[in-house]
Every structure is written in C-alpha cells, then in structure tokens.
N, C-alpha and C positions, 0 to 999 in steps of 0.2 A: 504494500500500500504506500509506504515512502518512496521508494523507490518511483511508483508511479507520478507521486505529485511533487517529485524531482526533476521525473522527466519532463512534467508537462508545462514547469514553472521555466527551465533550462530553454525548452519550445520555443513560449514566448517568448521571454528573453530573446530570443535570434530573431522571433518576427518582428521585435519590435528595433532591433537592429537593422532588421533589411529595411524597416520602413525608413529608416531614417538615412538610408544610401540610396536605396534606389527610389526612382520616379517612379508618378503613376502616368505621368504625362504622355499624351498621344504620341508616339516614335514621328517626329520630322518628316521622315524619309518615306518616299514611296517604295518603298521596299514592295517589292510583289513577295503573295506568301507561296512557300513553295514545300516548307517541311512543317507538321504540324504533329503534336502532341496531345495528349488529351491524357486529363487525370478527372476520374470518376471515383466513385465507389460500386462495390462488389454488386449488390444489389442492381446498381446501374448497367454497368457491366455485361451482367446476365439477361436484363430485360431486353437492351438496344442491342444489335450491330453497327456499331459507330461508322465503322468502315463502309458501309453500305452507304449511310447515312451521307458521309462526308463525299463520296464519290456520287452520289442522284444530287444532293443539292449544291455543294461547291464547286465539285470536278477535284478534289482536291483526292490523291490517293496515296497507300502508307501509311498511315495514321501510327504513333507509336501510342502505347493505350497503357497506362498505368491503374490500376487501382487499389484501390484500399479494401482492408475486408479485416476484421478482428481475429487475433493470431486464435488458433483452434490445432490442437497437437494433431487433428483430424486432417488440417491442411495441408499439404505438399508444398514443398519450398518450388516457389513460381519465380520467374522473370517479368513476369504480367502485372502481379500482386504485392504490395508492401504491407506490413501491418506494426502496430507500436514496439511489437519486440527486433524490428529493425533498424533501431535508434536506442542509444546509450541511453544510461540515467542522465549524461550531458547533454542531450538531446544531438548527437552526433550521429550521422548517417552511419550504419554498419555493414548495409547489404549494396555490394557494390555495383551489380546494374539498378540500384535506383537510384548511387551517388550519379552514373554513368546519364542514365535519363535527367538528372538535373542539371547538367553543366553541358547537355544539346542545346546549341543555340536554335532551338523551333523559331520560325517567324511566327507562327500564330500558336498559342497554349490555349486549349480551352479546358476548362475548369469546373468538370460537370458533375456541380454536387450542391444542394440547395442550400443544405444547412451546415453551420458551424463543425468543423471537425479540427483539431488542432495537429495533425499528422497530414491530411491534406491540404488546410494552409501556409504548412511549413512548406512541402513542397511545393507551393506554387508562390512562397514567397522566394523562395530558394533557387529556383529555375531559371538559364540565363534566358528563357524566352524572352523576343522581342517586342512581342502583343499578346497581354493576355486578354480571354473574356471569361467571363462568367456572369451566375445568377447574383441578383441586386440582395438577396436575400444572404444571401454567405460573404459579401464585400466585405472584405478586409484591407480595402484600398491598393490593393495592387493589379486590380484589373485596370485595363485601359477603356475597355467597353462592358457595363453591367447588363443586364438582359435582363427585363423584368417578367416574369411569368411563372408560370405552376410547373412544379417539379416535371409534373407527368407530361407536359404538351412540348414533347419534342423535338416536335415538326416547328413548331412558331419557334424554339428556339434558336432553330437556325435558320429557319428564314429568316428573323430579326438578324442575327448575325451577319446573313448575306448583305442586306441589304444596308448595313451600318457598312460592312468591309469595301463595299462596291463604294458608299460614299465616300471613304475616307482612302479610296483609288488603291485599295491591297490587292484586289483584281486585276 
C-alpha cells in the first residue's frame, strides 16, 4: 500500500515536471502527420480496432497502440500493454518497449481514454509526441487539441479530430 502511494505521488511529481517544460501550445509547423501512436486503455483496446479506424477515417496507417490494463498475475507480459507494476516506487519506467514507445517522436499521439488514470497521463505527458489529442474530460493540459464527447461515440471522435487536423493543415 506504501509502496503504491509512492508510486503514485513520484507520478505526479514528473507530471507536474513535464508541465512545466513542455508546451501545450499548437506545434508552428505544418508538419504533415505521418506516424501516429495511440494510448488507450484495455477495455478500449478490446472494444475498437483503432487501426481500422484510423485507416477509413484518416488514411493514416500503422498505428502503434499502447494500453493500459491493471497488472493480473493472469496476464502475459505484452508489448501492446503496460500496467502500474511497470514503473518503480520512483515512478521510473521499467518495461523497456514502453520506455521505447515514449521517446517515438509520433507527429500525432492520440490519447484514448476519458477518465483520469495517472499511468496513462504519465505516458502521455512523457511522450516526445509532436500533437497530442485527446478527451476534454481527462485534460491534463498536454493535449494540443481536447475533443469533447462521450466515451463510447467513436466515430464523432475522430471525425472531430479530422476535421480540427484538416484545419490546423496536419493533412
């Protein structure tokens, strides 16, 4: 139980580090996006086909796809998946392809997770992506674009997306 609200104090602590280096500010640069990341939870994960997703409404294809899912001795150590026992009591990354997915410079991180989780805001404070988005609902200020809508309407969520990216010439 210490140990846990070590970790999760150590956590913060770093987010509120990164807040204070990195921007949230719209990237300058017309950067076209070309490699893109997604960090979900497990749940999520299982309901959607991102990849599907991201290839009919973007064209964008490759998706690297992390999620989160709560450690269970039942689950097999993944490349897909991270969970809190992949992080010290310092809140230090331990599992090395998800140090690996955090220091891909994605041009676009999407950030597919509604609510508050402090393992998946670390990583997406943590991540050298160049645009994040995500739900308005989980803003931790490191998105660059918030998307305001219901968990479950997936479809709007990236149509909102497109049409924010198209604005802001990432297409």
């Amino acid at each position: 139980m210490l140990k846990a609200k070590l970790k999760n104090h150590y956590l913060n602590k770093k987010i509120v580090q990164f807040s204070k280096t990195k921007s949230s500010s719209v990237n300058s640069s017309n950067q076209k996006i070309k490699t893109v990341g997604i960090i979900t939870s497990d749940n999520f994960y299982k309901a959607h086909d991102f990849s599907e997703i991201l290839t009919k409404k973007l064209q964008l294809r490759n998706p690297k796809i992390y999620s989160y899912r709560k450690f269970s001795k039942d689950h097999n150590k993944s490349y897909k998946h991270f969970s809190e026992k992949d992080f010290n009591w310092k809140g230090h990354v331990l599992d090395s392809s998800l140090q690996s997915f955090l220091e891909e410079p994605f041009d676009l991180l999407i950030c597919y997770y509604p609510k508050k989780n402090i393992f998946m805001e670390y990583a997406e404070a943590s991540s050298e992506a160049t645009f994040k988005v995500g739900f308005s609902d989980a803003n931790t200020g490191f998105f660059n674009l918030d998307i305001a809508c219901d968990e479950d309407q997936v479809d709007l969520f990236f149509e909102e997306m497109k049409k924010y990216l198209k604005i802001l010439h990432k297409f």
